[in-house]
Backbone bond lengths (Angstrom), bond angles and torsions (degrees), N, CA, C in turn:
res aa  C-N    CA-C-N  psi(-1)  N-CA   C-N-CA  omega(-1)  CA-C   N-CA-C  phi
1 X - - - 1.461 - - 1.524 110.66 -
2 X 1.356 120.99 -46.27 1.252 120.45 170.24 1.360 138.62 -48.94
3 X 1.524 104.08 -36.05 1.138 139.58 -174.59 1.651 109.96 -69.73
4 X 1.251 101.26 -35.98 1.843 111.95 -175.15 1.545 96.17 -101.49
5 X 1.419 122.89 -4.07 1.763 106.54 165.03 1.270 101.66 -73.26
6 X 1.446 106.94 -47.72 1.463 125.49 -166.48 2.089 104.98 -54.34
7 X 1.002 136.28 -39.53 1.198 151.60 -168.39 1.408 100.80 -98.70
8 X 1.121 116.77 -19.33 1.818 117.65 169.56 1.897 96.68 -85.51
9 X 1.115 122.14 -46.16 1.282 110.13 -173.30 1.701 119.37 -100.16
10 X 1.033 101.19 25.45 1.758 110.27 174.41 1.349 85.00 -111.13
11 X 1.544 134.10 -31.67 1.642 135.94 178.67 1.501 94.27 -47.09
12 X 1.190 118.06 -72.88 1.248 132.41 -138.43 1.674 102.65 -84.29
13 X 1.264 120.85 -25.13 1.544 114.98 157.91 1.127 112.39 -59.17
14 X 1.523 115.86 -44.37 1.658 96.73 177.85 1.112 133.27 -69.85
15 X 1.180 116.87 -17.71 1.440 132.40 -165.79 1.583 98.15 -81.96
16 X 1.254 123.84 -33.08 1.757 128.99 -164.23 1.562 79.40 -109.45
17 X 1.204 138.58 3.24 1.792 114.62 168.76 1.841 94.35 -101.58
18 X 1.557 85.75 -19.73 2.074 80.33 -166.48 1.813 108.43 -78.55
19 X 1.799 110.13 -17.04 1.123 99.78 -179.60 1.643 118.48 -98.27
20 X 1.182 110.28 -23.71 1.194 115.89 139.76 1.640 130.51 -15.45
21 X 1.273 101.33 -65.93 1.464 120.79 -152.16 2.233 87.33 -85.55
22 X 1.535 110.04 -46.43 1.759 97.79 166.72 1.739 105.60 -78.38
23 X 1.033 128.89 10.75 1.802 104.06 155.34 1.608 94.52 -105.84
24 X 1.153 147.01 -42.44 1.283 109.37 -171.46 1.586 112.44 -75.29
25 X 1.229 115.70 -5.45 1.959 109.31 168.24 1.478 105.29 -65.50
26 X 1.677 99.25 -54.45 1.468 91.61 -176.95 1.140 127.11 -64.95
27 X 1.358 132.75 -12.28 1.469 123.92 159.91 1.522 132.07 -89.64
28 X 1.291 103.97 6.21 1.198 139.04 177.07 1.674 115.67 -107.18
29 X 1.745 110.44 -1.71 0.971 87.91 164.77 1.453 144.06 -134.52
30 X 1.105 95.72 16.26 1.668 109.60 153.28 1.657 122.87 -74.70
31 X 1.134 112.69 0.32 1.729 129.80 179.81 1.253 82.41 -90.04
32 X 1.570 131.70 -63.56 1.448 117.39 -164.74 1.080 127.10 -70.35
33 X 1.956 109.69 -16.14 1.947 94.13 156.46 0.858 125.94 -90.23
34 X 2.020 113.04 -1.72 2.354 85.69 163.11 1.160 86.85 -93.80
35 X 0.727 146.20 75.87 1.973 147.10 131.57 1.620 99.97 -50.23
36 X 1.353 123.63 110.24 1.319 127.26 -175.39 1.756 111.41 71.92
37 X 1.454 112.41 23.41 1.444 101.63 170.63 1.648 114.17 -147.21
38 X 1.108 94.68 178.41 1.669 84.74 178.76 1.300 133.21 -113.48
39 X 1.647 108.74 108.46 1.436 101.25 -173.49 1.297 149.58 -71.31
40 X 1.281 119.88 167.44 1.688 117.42 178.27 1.254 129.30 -144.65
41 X 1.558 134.88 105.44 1.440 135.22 -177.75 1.050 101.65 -41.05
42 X 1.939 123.15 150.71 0.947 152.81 154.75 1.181 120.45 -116.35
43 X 1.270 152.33 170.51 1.467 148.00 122.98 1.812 113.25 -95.66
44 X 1.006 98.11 134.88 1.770 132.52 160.82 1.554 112.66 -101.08
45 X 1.544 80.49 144.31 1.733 89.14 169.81 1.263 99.52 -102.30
46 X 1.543 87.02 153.76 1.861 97.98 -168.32 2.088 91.88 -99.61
47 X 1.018 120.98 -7.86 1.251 93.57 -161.78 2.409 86.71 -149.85
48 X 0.989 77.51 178.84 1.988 84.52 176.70 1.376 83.62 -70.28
49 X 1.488 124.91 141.62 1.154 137.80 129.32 1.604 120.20 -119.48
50 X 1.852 108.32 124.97 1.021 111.73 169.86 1.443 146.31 -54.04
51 X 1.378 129.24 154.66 1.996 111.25 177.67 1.205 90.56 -76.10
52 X 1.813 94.51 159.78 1.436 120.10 175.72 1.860 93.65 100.87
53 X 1.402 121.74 -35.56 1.559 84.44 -161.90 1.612 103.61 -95.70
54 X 1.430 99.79 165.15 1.418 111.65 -154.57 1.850 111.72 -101.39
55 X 1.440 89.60 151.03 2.133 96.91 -168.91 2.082 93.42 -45.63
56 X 1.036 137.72 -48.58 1.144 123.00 -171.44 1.635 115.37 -66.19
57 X 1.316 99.76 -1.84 1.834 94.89 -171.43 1.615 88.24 -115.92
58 X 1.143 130.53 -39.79 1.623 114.11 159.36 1.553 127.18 -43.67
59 X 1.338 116.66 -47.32 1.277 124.57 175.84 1.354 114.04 -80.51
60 X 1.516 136.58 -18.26 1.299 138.69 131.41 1.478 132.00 -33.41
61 X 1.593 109.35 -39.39 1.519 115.66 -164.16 1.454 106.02 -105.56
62 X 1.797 99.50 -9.36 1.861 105.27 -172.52 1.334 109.94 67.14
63 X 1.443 134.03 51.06 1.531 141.67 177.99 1.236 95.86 -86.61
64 X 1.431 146.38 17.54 0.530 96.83 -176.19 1.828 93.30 -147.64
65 X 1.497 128.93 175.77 1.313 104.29 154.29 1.639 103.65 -153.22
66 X 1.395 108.32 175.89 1.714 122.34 -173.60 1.362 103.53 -74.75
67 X 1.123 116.19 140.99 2.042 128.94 159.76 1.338 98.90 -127.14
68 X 1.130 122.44 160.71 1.284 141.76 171.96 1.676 108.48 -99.60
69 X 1.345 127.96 98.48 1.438 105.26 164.58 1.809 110.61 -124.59
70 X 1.381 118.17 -179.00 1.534 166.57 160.27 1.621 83.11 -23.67
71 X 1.244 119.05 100.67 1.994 103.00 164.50 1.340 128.09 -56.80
72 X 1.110 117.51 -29.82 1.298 134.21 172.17 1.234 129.98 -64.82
73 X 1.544 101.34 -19.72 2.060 112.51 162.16 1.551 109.97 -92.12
74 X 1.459 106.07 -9.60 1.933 89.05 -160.42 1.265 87.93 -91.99
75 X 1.828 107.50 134.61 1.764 117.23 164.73 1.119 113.04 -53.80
76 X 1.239 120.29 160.43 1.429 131.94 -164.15 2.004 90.05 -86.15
77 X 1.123 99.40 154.03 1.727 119.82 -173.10 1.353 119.03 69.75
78 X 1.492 115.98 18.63 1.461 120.49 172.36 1.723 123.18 -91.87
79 X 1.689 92.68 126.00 1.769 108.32 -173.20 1.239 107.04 -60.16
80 X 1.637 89.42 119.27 1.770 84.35 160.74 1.739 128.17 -103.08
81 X 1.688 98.08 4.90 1.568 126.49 160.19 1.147 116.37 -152.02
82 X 1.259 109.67 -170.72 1.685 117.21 -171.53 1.586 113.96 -119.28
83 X 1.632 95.80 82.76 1.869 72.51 -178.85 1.163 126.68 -76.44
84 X 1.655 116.59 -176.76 1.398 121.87 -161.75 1.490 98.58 -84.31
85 X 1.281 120.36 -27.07 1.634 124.52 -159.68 1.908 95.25 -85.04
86 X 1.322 113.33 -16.41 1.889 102.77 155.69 1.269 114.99 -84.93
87 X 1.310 134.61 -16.92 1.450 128.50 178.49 1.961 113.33 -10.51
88 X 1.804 111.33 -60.72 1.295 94.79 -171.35 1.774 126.34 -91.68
89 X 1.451 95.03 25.76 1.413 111.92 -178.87 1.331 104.45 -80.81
90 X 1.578 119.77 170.46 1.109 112.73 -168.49 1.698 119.05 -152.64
91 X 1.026 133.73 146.16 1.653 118.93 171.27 1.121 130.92 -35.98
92 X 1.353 160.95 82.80 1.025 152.18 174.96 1.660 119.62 -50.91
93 X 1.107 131.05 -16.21 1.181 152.75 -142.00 1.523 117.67 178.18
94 X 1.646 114.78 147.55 1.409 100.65 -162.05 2.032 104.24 -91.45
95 X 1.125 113.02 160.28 1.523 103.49 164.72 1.676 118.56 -109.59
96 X 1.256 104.91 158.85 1.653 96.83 -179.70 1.474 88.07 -110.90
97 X 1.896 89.90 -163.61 1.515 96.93 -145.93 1.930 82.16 -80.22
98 X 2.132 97.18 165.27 1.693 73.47 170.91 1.646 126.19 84.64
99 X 0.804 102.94 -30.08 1.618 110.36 154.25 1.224 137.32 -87.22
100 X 1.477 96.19 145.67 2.257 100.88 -170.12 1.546 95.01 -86.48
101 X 1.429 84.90 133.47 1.529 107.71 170.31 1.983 106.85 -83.11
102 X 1.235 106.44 127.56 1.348 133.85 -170.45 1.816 103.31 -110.59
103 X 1.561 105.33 127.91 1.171 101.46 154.08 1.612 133.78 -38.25
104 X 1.701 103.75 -56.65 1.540 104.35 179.70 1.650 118.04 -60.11
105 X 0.939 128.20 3.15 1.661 137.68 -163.12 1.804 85.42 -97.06
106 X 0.898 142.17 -54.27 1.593 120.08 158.04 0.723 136.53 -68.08
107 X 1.437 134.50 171.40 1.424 139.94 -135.14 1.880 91.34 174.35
108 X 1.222 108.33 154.11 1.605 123.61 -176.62 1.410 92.21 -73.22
109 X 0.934 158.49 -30.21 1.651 136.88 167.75 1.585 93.71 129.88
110 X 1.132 107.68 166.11 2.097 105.73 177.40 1.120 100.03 -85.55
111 X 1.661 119.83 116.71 1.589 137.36 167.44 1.644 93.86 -63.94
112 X 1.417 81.88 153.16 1.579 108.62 172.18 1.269 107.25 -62.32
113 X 1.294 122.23 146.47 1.605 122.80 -172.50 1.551 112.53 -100.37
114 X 1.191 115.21 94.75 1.636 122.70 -178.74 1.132 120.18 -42.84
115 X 1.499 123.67 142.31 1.084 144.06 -172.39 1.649 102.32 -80.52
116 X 1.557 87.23 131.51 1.505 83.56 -174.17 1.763 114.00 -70.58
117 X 1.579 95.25 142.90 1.236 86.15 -168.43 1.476 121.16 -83.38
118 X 1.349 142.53 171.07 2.089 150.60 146.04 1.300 89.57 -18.49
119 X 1.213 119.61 136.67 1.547 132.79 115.37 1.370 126.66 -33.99
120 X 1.267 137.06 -9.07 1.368 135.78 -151.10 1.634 102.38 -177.33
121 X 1.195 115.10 137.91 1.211 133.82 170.51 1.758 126.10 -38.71
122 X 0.967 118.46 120.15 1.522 109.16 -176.99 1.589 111.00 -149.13
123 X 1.678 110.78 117.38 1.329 143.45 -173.46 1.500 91.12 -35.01
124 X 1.257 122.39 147.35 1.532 154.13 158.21 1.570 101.26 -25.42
125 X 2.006 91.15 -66.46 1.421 79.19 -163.61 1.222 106.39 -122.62
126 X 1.397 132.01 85.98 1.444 129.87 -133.28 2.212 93.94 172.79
127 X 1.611 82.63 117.19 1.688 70.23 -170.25 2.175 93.88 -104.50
128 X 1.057 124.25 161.10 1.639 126.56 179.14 1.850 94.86 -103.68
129 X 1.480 91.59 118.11 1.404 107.80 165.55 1.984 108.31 -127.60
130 X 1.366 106.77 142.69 1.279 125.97 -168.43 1.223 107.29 -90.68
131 X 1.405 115.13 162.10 1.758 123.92 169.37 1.417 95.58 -156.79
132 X 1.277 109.49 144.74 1.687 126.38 167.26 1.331 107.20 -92.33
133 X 1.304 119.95 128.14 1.503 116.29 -171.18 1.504 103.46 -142.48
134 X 1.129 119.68 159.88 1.606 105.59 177.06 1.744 105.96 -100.68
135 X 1.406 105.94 -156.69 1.708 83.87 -169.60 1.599 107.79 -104.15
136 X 1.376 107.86 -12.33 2.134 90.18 166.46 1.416 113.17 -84.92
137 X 1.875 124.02 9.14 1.013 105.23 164.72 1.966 115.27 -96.08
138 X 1.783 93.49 19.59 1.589 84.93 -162.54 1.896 79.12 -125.53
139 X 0.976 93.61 40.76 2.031 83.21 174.44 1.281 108.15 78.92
140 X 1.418 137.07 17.04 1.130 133.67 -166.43 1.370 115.38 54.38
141 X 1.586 118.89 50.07 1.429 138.71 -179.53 1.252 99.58 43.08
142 X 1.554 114.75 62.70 1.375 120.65 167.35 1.551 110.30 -105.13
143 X 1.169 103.37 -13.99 1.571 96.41 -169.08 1.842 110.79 -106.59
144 X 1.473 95.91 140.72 1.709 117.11 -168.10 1.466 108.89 -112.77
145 X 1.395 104.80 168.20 1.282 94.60 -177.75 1.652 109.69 -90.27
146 X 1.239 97.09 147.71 1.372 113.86 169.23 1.972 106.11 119.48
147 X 1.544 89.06 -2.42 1.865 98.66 -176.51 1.576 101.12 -86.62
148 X 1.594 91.16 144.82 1.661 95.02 164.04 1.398 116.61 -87.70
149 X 1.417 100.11 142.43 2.023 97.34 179.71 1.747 86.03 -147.49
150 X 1.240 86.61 145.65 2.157 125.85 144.69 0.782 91.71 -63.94
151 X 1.682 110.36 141.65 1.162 138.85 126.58 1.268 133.67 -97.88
152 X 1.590 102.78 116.94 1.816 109.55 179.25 1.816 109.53 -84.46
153 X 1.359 91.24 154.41 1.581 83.21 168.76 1.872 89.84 -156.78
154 X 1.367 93.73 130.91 1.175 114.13 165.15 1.460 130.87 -108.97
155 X 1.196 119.57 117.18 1.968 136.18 -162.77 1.124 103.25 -95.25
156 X 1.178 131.14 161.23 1.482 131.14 -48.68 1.727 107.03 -65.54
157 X 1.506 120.66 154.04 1.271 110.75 -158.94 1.676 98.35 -80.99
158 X 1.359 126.27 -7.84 1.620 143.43 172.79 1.256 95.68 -134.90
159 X 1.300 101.61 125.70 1.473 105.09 156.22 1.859 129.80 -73.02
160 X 1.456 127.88 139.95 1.088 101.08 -179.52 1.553 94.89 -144.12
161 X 1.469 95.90 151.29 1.825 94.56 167.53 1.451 107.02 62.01
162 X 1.456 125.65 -116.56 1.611 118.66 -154.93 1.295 93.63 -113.60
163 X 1.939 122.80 -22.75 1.111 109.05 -170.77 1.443 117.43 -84.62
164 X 1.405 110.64 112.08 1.733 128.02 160.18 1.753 118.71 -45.30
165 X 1.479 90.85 123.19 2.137 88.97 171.82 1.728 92.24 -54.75
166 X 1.375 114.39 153.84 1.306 122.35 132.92 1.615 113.06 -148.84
167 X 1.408 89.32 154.89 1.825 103.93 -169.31 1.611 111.77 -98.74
168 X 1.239 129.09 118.14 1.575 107.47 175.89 1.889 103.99 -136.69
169 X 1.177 141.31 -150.09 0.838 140.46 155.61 1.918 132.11 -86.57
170 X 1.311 89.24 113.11 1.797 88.96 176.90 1.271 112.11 -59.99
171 X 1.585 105.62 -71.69 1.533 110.49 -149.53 1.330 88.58 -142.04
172 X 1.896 120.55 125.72 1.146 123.01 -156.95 1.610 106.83 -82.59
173 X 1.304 124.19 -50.77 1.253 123.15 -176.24 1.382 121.55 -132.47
174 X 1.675 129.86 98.77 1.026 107.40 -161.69 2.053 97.08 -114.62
175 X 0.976 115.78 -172.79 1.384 122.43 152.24 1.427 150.58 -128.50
176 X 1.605 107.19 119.35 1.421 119.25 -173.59 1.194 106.04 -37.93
177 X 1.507 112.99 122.92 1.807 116.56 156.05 1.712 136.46 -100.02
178 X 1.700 88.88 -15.65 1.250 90.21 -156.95 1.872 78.97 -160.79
179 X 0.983 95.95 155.57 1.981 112.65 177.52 1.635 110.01 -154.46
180 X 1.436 96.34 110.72 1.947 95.47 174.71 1.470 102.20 95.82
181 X 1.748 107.06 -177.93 1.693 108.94 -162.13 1.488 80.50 -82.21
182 X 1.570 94.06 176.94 1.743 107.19 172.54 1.807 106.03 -89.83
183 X 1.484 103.14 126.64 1.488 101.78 -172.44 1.708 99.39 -47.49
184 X 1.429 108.96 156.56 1.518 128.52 171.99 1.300 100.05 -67.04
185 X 1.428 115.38 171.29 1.719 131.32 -174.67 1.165 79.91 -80.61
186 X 1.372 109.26 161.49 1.643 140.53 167.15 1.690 86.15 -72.33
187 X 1.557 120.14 149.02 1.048 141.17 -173.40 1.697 109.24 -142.83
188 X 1.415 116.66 121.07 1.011 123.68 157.56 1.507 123.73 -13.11
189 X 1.725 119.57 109.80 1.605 101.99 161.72 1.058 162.90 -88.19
190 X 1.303 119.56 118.35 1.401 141.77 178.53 2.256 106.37 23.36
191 X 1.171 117.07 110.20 1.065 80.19 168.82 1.414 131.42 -109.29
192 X 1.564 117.45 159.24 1.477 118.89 -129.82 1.158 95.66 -75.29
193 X 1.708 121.38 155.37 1.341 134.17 175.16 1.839 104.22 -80.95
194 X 1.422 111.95 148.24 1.354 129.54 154.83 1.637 115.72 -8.43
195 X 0.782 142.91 123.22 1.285 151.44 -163.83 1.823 87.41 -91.33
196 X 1.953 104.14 120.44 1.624 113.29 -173.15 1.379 105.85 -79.60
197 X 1.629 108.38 147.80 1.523 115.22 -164.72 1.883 98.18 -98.26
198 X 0.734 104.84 171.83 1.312 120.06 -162.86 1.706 106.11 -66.67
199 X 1.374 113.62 -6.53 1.399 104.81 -172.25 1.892 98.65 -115.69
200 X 1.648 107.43 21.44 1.525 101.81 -175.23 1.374 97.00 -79.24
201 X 1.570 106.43 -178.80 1.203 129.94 -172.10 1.520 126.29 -83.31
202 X 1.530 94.41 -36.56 1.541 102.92 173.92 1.187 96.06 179.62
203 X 1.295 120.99 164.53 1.193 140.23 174.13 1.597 119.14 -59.15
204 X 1.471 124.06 148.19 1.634 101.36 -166.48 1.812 87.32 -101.96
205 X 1.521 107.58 153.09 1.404 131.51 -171.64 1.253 113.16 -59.86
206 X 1.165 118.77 114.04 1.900 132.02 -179.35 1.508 103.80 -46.31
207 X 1.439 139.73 130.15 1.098 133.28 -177.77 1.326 107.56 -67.00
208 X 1.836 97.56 162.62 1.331 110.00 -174.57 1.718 120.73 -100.02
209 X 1.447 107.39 117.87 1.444 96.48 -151.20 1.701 97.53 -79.36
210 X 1.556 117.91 156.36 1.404 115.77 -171.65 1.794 116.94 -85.15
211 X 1.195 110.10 145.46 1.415 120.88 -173.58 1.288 109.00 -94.94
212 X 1.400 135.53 98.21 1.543 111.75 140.91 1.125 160.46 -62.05
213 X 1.563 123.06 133.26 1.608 98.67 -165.54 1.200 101.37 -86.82
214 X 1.618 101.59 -168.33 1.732 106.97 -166.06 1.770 96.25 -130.55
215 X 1.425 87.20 -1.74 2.106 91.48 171.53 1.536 104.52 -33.36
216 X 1.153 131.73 -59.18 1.512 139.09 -146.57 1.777 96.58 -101.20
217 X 1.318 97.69 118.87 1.453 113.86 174.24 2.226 98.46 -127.87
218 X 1.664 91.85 138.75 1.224 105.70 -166.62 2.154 97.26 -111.81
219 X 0.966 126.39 137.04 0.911 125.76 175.62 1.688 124.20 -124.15
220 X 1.103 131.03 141.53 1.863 122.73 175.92 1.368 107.06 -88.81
221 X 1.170 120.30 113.08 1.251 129.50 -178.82 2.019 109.72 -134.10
222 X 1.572 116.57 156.76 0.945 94.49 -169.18 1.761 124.14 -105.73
223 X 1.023 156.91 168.75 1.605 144.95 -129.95 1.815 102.79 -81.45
224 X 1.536 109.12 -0.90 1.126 95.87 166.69 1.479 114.51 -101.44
225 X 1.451 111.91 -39.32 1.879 121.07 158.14 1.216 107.93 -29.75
226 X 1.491 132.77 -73.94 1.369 132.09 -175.30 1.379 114.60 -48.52
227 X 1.414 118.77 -53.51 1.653 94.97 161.27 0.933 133.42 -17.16
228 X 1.289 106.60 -77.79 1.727 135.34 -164.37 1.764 106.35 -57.11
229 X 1.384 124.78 -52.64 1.480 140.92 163.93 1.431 88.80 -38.39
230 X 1.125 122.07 -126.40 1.780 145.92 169.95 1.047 90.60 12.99
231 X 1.770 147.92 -62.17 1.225 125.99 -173.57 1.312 114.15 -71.54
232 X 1.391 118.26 -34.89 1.464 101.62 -178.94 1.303 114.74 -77.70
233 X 1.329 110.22 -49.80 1.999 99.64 167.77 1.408 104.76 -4.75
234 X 1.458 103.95 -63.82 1.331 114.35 -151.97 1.629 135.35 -74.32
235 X 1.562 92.14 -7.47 1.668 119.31 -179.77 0.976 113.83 -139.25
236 X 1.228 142.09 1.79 1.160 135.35 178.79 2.033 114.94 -153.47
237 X 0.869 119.65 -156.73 2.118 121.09 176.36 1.337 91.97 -122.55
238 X 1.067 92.13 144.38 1.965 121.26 177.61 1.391 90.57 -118.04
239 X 1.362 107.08 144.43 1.966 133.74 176.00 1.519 90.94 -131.68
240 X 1.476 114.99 142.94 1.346 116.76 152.76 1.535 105.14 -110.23
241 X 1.546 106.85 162.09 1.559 110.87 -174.50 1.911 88.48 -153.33
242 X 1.407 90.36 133.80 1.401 96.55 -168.42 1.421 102.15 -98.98
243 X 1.607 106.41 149.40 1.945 108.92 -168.37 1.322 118.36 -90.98
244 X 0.962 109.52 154.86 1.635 98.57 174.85 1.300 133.50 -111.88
245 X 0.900 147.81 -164.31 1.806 113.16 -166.04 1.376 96.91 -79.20
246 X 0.986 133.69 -93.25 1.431 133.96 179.89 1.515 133.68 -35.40
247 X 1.281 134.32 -18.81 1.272 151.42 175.55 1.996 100.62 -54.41
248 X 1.286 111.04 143.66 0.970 115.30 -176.30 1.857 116.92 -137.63
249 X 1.139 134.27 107.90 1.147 130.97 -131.93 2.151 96.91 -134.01
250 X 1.242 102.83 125.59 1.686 93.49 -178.51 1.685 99.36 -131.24
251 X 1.331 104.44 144.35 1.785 115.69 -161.12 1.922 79.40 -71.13
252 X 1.864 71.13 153.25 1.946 87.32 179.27 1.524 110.31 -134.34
253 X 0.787 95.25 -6.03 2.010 119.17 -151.29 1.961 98.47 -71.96
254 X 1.009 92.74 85.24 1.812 93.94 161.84 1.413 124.00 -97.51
255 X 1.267 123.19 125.59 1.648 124.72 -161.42 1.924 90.30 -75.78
256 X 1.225 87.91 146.01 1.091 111.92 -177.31 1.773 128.68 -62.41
257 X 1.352 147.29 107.70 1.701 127.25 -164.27 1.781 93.83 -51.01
258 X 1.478 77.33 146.83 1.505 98.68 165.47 1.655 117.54 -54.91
């Protein structure tokens, strides 16, 4: 019995001297093929890594590990670490296992996609609310942006029964931002038809270029103005009246008892 512990554990030295002896070859043996050359760290990924994730979450997860190779094979822009100053860079593309990590294989990561911005300028603290108006309530489409105008508003938008229209001042001075729809995006052009042979029918019809109206005037007013606007739009007629430098104008307009 002793004898076979003894032969169980002379097993097992060899076995932990024999594995021993293949990890230090194997790390020993990419040194022995630049034998006469000159080497150069790389990093490999040890495993699939997907696009999108970023050099600080690789070097977090250990995707990756060192080889030793031949300088003369490694493509030019290949990591031979991970610095901290790529942290918010990112995969552009996925890697498999086994592959050299390349500078160009990142990319700044997908930016947030901006909100498209106004056509027109608008104050800090100043929100743009719209009204549809026709054009003798806008000066006879005299007014542009950047003009100061009054706003009239006259209640009830029909009169009925006892209650009388009356007109007074809403909102004494506000400012035009915007006048008419917002032109459409520029659109790719048309591409041209076949040039007509002499036996066509007629010529094909010159396009029709688009009109904007100027019904819709946008104004900067501030979150308590827009209230007050928006409700009357909504119950009553708005007039604009444009100011003049000196003119001095104070709201009068009390809604009427129910």
């Amino acid at each position: 019995m002793r004898r076979r512990i003894l032969i169980l554990l002379a097993a097992a030295m060899l076995a932990m001297v024999s594995v021993a002896a293949v990890v230090a070859y194997a790390r020993g043996a990419d040194r022995r093929a630049l034998q006469g050359q000159t080497g150069r760290w790389v990093l490999l990924a040890t495993t699939r890594i997907p696009d999108g994730t970023t050099v600080a979450e690789i070097r977090s997860k250990k995707l990756t590990r060192q080889v030793l190779m031949p300088a003369q094979t490694v493509p030019s822009g290949a990591l031979d670490k991970l610095d901290r100053s790529l942290d918010a860079m990112a995969l552009s593309a996925p890697l498999q296992p086994d592959q050299l990590l390349l500078r160009g294989q990142f990319g700044t990561g997908n930016a947030p996609t901006a909100s498209p911005s106004p056509t027109f300028p608008l104050p800090a603290d100043k929100i743009a609310v719209s009204v549809d108006l026709g054009m003798a309530p806008q000066v006879a489409g005299n007014v542009d942006p950047g003009d100061k105008v009054v706003v009239f508003l006259t209640y009830p938008k029909v009169p009925s029964g006892q209650a009388k229209q009356v007109t007074a001042v809403l909102l004494p001075s506000v400012t035009v931002i915007s006048v008419g729809e917002r032109s459409p995006r520029t659109a790719a052009p048309p591409t041209p038809a076949p040039a007509a042979s002499p036996s066509s029918a007629s010529p094909a019809p010159a396009p029709t270029p688009v009109t904007l109206q100027r019904y819709v005037v946008t104004v900067a007013v501030t979150p308590a103005e827009g209230e007050r606007l928006i409700f009357a739009y909504n119950t009553g007629l708005l007039h604009l009246g444009l100011l003049g430098s000196g003119v001095k104008v104070t709201p009068e307009f009390t809604w009427p008892a129910a």
